[in-house]
Residue frames relative to the residue before (quaternion, step in Angstrom):
aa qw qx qy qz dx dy dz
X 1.0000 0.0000 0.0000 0.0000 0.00 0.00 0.00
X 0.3520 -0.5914 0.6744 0.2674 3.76 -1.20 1.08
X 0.1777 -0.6778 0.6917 0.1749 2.66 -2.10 0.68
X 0.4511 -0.7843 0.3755 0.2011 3.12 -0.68 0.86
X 0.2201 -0.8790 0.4012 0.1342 3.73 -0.56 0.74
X 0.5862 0.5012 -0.3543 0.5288 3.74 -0.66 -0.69
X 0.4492 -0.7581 0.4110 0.2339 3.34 -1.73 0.04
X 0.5696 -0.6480 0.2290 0.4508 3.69 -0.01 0.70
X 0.3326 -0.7517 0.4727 0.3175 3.82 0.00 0.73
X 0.3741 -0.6976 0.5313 0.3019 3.93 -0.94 0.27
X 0.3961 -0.5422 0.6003 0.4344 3.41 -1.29 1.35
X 0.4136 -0.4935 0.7618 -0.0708 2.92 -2.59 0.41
X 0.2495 -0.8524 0.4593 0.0173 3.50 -0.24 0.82
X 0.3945 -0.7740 0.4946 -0.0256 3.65 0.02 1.67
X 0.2325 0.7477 -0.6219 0.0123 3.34 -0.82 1.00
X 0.2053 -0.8105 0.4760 0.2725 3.88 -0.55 -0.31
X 0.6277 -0.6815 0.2999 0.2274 3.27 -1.04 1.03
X 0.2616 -0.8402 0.2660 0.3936 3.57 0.30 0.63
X 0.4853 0.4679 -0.4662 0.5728 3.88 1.71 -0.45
X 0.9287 -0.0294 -0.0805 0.3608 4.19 -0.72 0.11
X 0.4389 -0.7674 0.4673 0.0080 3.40 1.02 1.40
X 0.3708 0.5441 -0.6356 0.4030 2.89 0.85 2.06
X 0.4063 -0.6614 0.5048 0.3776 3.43 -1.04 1.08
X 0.2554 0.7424 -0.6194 0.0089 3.10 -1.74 -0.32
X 0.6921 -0.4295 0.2849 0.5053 3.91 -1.02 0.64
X 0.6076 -0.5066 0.5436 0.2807 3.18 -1.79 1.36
X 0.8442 0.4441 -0.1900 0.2325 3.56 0.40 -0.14
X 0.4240 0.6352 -0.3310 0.5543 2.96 1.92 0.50
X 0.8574 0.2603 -0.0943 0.4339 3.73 1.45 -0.75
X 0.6778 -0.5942 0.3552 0.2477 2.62 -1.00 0.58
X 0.0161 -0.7281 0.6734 0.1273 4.05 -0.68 0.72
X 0.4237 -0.5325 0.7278 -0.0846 2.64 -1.62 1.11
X 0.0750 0.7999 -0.5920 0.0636 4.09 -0.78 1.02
X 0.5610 -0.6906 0.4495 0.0796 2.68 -1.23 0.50
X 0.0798 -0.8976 0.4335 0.0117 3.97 0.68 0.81
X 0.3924 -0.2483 0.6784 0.5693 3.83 -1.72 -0.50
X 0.7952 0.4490 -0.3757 0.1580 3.19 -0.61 -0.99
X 0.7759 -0.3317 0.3236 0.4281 3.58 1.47 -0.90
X 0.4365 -0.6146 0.4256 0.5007 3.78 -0.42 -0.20
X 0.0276 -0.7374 0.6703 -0.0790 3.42 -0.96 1.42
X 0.4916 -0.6935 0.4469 0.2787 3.43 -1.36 0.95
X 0.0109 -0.8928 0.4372 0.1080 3.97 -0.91 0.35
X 0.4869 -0.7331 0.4542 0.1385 2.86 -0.37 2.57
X 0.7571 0.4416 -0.2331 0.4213 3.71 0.27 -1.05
X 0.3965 -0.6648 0.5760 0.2628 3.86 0.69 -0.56
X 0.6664 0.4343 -0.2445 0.5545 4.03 0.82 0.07
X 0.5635 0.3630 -0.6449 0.3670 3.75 0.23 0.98
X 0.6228 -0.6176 0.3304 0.3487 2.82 -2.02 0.73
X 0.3825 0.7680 -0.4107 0.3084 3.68 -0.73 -0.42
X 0.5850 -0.6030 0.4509 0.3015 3.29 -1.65 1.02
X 0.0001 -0.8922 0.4377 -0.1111 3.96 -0.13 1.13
X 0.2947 -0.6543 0.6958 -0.0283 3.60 -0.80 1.68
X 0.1519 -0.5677 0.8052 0.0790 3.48 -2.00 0.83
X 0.2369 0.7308 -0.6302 -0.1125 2.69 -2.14 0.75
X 0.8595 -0.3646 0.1484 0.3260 3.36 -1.15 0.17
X 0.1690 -0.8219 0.3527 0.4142 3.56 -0.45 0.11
X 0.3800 0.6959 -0.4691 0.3889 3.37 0.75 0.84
X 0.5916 -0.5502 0.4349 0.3976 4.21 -0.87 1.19
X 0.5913 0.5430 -0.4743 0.3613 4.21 0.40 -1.10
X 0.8446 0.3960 -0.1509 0.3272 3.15 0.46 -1.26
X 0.4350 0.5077 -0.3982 0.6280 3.79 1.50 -0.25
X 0.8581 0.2374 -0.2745 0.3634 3.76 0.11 -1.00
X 0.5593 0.4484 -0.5077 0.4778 3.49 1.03 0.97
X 0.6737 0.4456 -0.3065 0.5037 3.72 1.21 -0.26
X 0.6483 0.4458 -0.4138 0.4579 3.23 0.83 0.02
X 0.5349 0.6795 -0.3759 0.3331 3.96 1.37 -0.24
X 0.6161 -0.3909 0.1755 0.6610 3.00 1.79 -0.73
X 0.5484 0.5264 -0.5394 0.3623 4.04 0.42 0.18
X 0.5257 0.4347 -0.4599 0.5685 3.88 1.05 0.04
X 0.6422 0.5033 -0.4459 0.3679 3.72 0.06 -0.37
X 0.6083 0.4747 -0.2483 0.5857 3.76 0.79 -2.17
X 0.7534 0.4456 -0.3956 0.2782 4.04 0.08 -0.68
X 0.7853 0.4711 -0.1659 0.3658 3.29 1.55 -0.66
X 0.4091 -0.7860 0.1409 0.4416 2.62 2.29 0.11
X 0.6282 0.3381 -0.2126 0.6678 3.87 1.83 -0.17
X 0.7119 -0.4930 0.4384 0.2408 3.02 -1.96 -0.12
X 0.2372 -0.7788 0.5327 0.2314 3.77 -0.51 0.31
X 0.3497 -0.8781 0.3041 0.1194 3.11 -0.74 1.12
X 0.7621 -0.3048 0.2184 0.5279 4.11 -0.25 0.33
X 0.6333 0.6529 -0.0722 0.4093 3.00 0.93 -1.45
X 0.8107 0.2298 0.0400 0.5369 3.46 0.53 -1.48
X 0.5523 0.5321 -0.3452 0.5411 3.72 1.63 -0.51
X 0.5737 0.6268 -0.3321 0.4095 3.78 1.27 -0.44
X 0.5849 0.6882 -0.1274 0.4100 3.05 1.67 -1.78
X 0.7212 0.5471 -0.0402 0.4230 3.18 0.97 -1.66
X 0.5176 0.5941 -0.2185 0.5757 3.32 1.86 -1.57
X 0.8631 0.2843 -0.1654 0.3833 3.82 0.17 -1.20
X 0.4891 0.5831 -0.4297 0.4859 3.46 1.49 0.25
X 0.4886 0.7067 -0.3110 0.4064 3.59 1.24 -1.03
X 0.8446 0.2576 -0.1238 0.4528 3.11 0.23 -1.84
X 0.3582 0.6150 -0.4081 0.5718 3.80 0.97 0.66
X 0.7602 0.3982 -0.1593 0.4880 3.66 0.69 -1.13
X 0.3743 -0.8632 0.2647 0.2116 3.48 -0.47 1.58
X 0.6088 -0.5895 0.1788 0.4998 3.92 -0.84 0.89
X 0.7639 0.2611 -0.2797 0.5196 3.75 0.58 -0.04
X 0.6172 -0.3371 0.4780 0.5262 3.96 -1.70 -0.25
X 0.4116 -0.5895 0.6222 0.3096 3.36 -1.31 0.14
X 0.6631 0.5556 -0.2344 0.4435 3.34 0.62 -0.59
X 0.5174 0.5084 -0.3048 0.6172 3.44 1.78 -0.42
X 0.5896 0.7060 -0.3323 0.2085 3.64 0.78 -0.57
């Protein structure tokens, strides 16, 4: 019998951004779900619901919010929550930080 050596390496979870469909750890982006209640944002990665990820960086909110946040969530986004989404955006700085 081999014994195996080295240490076992931990999976990482892969998601992709839905405004420039670059992959990259579930934990760099942002998810975005889908509710009864509406489109709510999800800090923790663990509500239920139909759920899109994106960058924090304005390019990518203002290409998911043209429509690749809609087709990802499978429904429309209403006035209401497209406002929500609108004033979270401009909060979110013009480049990655991580680009900085």
């Amino acid at each position: 019998m081999v014994k195996k050596t080295g240490k076992r390496t931990r999976h990482i979870a892969q998601r992709s951004c839905v405004g420039c469909r670059e992959v990259l750890p579930k934990r760099s982006l942002i998810r975005i779900v889908r509710t009864p209640d509406g489109v709510v944002l999800d800090p923790t990665g663990k509500l239920n619901g139909r759920g899109v990820y994106l960058h924090q960086k304005r390019s990518c909110w203002a290409v998911g919010l043209k429509g690749a946040l809609s087709r990802g969530l499978r429904s429309d986004i209403n006035e209401k929550d497209l406002a929500f989404l609108n004033s979270y955006m401009q909060s979110l700085p013009e480049e990655d930080p991580a680009d900085a």
